[in-house]
C-alpha positions in Angstrom: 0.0 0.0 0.0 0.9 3.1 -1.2 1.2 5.7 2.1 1.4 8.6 0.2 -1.5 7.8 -2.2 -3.9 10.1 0.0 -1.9 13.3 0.0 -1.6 13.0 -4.4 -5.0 12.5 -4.6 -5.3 15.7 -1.9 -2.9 17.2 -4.5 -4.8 16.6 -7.5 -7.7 18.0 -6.1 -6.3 21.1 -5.1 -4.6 21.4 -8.5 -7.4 21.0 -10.4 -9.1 23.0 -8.4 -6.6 25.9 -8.9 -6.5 25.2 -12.8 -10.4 25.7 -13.3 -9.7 28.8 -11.7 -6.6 29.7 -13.9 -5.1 31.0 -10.9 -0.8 30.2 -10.8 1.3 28.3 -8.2 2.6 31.7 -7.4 -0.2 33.7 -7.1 -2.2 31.5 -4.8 1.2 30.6 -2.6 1.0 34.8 -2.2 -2.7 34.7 -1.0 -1.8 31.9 1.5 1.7 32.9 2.5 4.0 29.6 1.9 6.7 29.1 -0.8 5.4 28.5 -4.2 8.1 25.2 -3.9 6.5 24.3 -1.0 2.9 24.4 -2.7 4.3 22.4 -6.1 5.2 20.1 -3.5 1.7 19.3 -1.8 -0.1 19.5 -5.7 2.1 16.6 -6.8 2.2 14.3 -3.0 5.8 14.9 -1.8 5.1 16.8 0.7 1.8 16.2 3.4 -0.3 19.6 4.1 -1.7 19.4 7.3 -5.7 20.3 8.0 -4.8 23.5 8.4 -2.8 24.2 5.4 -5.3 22.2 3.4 -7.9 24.9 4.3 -6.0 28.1 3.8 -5.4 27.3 0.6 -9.4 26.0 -0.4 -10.2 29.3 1.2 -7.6 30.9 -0.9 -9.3 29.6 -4.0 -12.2 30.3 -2.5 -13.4 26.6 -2.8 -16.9 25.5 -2.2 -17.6 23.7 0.7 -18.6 20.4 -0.6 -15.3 20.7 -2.5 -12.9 21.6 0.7 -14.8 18.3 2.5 -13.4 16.2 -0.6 -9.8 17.6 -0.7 -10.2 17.2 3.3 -11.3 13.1 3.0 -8.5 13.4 0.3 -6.0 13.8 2.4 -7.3 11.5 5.0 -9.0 13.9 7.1 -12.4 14.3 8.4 -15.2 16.6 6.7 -15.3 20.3 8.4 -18.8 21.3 6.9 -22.3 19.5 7.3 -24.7 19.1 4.6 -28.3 19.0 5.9 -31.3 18.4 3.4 -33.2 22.0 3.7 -36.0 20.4 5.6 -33.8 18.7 8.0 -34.7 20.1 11.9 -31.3 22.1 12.0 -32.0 23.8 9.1 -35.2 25.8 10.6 -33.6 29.2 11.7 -32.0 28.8 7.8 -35.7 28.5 6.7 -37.3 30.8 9.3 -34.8 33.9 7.7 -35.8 32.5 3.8 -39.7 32.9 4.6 -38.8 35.9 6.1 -37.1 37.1 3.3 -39.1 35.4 0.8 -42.5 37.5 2.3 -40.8 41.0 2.5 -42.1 42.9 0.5 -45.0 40.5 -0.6 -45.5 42.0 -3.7 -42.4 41.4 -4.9 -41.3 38.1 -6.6 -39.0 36.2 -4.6 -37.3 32.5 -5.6 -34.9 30.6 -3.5 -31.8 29.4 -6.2 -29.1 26.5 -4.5 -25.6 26.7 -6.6 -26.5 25.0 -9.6 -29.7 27.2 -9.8 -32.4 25.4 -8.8 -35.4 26.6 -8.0 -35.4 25.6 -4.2 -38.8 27.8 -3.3 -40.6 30.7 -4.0 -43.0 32.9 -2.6 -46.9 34.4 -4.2 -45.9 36.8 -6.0 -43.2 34.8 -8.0 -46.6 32.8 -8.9 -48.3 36.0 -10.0 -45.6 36.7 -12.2 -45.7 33.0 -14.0 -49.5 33.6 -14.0 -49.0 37.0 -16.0 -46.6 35.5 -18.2 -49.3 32.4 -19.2 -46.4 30.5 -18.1 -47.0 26.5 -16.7 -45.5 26.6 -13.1 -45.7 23.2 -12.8 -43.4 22.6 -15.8 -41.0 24.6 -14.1 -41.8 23.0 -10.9 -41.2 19.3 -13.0 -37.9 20.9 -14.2 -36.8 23.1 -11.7 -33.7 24.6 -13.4 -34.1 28.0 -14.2 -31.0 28.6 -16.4 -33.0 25.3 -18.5 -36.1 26.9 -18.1 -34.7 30.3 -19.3 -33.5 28.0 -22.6 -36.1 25.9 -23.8 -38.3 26.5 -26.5 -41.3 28.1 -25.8 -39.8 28.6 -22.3 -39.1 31.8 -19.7 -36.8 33.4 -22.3 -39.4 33.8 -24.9 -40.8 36.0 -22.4 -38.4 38.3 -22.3 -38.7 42.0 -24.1 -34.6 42.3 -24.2 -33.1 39.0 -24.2 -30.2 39.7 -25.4 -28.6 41.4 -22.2 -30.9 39.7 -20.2 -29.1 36.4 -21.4 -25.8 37.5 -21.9 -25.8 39.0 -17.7 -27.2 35.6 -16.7 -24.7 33.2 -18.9 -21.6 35.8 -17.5 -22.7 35.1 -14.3 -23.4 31.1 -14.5 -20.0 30.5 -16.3 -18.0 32.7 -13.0 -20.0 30.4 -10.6 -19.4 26.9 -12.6 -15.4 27.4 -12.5 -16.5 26.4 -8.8 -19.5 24.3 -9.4 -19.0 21.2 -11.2 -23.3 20.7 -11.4 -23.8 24.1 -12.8 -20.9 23.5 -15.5 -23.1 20.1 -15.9 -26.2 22.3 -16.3 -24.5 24.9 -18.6 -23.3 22.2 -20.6 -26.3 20.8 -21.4 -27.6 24.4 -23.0 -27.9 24.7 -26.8 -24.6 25.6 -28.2 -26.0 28.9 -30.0 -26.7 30.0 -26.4 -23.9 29.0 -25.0 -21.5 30.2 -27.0 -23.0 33.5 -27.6 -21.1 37.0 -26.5 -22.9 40.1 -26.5 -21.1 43.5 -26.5 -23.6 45.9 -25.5 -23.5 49.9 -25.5 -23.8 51.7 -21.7 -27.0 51.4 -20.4 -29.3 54.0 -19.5 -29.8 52.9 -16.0 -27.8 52.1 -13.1 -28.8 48.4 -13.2 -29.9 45.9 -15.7 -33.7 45.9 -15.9 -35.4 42.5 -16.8 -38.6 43.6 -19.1 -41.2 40.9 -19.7 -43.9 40.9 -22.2 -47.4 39.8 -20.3 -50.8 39.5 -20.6 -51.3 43.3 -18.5 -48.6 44.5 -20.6 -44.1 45.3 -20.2 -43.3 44.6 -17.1 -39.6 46.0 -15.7 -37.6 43.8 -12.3 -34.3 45.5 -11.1 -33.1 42.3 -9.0 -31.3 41.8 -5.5 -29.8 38.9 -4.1 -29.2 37.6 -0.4 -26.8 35.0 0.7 -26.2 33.7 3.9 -22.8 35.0 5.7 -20.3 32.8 7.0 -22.2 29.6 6.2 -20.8 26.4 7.7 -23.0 23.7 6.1 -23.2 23.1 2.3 -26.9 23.7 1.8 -26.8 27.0 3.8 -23.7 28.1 1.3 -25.3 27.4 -1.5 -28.4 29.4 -1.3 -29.4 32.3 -2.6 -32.6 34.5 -2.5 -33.3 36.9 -5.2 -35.6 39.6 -4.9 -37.4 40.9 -8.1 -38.3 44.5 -7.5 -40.9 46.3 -9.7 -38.7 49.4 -11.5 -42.5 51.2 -12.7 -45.7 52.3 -11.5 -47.2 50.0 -14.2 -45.3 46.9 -12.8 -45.9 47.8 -9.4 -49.4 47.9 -10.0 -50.0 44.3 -11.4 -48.2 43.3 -8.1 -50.5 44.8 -5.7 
């Protein structure tokens, strides 16, 4: 038996890790503070890292949890972070501050997103809006994935009065996440090439945020759009949520909302 066969495979992880991120041996031996030698070392198993090491440079990369657990059991260690179903009884002050969230404003539309955005939940006025769109909800409940949903035929995009920077924001933003997501690279994967592939280069625009304008059955509709994570998360489930808020940007939006 190989005894150093746990700290490559720690290794490999943390270089592949480092490599979807395109970040250098140097640059993230700077952010942690140890010899860029000393780091070529641990990628390729001569030389052990110890727990701690092993976690200042996942949180250098800023690895997802899930990911710091397997580089962790990699290297023979034991998993820092939990990962509790949403429903499961620890998780109710986590779903206590998401109903709170989700209900404040009510008239705003308000879904719950986990990394590889999935629709998790979503609150009445999210339903309004699928209602004014003349959109099937349970479709999108059947397949849950909103960037999918955003991409099918006949599906959320078609909705859309200016899809092109609509798209191009959301693709932008999916592709950042998935260089730390394996399931959302999965998921962006599996979009139509034409989409996929497509670059936008838009003039400035004439607001301070991207608007998101629907066509509906009461007419445009205009969302500027928040989101909330949760800070400091120490379970997998908690880190991977995140609430976006869809607030009317007119009086006419507003008004099919109240």
């Amino acid at each position: 038996m190989n005894i150093h066969a746990p700290s490559r495979h720690a290794g490999i992880c943390l270089r592949d890790l480092r490599a979807r991120q395109k970040v250098s041996q140097l640059d993230l031996a700077l952010r942690v503070g140890v010899s860029q030698r000393h780091l070529s070392c641990i990628e390729t198993g001569k030389a052990s890292a110890s727990k701690e090491m092993l976690l200042a440079l996942l949180e250098g990369l800023d690895a997802p949890l899930s990911q710091r657990n397997e580089t962790l059991v990699a290297a023979g260690f034991a998993p820092v972070f939990g990962h509790r179903p949403i429903d499961h009884r620890e998780m109710s002050t986590i779903n206590q501050v998401i109903d709170l969230l989700l209900m404040g404003p009510q008239a705003a539309p308000a879904i719950v997103l986990d990394s590889a955005w999935n629709l998790v939940k979503f609150n009445p006025g999210f339903v309004r809006l699928i209602e004014l769109l003349e959109f099937d909800l349970t479709a999108l409940q059947a397949t849950p994935n909103v960037l999918l949903a955003l991409a099918a035929p006949g599906g959320l995009g078609t909705r859309l009065l200016n899809p092109d920077e609509v798209l191009d924001d959301v693709l932008r933003r999916a592709q950042r996440e998935a260089l730390h997501i394996p399931a959302l690279q999965a998921v962006l994967d599996a979009l139509p090439a034409n989409l996929r592939n497509t670059r936008q280069h838009h003039g400035p625009v004439s607001g301070p945020t991207l608007e998101t304008r629907f066509s509906s059955s009461v007419g445009e509709l205009r969302f500027i759009s928040t989101f909330t994570t949760f800070g400091a998360p120490m379970d997998i489930t908690a880190a991977s949520l995140r609430i976006e808020h869809m607030f009317p940007a007119d009086e006419q939006t507003w008004a099919a909302f109240s």
